[in-house]
C-alpha positions in Angstrom: -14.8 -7.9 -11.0 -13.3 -4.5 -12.2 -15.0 -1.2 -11.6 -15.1 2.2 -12.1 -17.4 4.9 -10.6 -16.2 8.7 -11.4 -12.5 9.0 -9.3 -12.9 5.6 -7.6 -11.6 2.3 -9.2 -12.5 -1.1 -7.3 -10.8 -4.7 -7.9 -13.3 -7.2 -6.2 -12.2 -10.8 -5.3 -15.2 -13.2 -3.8 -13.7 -16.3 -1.8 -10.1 -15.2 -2.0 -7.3 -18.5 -1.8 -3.6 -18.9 -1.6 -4.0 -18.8 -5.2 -4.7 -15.1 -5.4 -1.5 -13.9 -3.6 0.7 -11.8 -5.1 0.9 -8.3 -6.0 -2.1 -5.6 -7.3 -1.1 -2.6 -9.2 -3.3 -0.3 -10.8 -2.4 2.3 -13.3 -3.7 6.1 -14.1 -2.3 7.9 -17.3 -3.3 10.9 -19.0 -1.7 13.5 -21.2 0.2 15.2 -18.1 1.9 11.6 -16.5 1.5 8.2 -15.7 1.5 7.0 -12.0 1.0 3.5 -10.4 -0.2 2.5 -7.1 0.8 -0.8 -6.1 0.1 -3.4 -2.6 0.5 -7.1 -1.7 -2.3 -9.3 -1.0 -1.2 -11.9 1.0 -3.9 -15.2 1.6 -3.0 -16.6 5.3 -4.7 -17.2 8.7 -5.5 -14.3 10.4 -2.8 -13.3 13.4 -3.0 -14.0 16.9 -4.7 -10.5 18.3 -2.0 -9.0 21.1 -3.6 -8.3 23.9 -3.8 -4.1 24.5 -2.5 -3.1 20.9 -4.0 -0.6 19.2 -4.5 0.2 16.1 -2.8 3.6 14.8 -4.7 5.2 11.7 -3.4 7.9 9.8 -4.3 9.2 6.1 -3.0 12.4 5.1 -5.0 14.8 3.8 -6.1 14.5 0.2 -4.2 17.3 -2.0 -6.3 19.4 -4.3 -7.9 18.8 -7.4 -5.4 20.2 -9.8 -6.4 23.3 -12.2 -3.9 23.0 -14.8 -2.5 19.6 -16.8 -1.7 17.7 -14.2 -0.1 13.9 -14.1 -2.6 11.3 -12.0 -2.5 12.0 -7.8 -4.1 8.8 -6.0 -6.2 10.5 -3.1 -6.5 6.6 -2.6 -3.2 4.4 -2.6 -3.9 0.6 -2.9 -2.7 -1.0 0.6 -1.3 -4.2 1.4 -4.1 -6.6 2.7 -3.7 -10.3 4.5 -6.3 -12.2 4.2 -7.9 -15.3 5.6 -8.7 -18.2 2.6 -12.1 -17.6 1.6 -12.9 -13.5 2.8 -13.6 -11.5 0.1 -11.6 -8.2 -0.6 -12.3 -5.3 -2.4 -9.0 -3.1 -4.0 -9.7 0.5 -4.7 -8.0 3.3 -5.4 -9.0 6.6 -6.1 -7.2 9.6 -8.9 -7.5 12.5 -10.3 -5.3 14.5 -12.8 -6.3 17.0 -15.7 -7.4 15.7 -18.3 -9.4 13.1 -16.1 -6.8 9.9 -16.0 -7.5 6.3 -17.5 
């Protein structure tokens, strides 16, 4: 299921398979640009957890909303996700641009 609140944009899958691998892209256009996001969903067992790894999150901070024409900026990039069969997964990815992108 596709939708679309305001800046954010969500793909939804229920019950993901092997079927549903492949790659996502979503694509913002406006009068300024056009600019794609694009990941991998990959359907597989989960991995074996290594014991004392951590997990290393960083996200850059979002740049600002433009004044001026503007091509599409995703504040939210799509990301590659592996999945186990049957999880659910939800894409989204968030833009702006001036005049609001499509």
């Amino acid at each position: 299921m596709i939708s679309s609140v305001g800046v954010k944009h969500h793909l939804a899958i229920k019950n993901v398979q092997a079927a549903d691998n492949g790659r996502f892209t979503v694509q913002a256009m406006n009068a300024a640009g056009i600019k794609q996001s694009t990941c991998m969903l990959i359907v597989a067992p989960a991995p074996t957890p290594i014991p004392g790894a951590k997990s290393v999150a960083n996200s850059p901070a979002p740049p600002e909303t433009p004044i001026g024409p503007s091509a599409p900026i995703f504040l939210k990039d799509l990301k590659n996700s592996p999945l186990k069969p049957g999880s659910q997964i939800i894409l989204e990815a968030r833009v702006v641009g001036h005049p609001e992108p499509q």
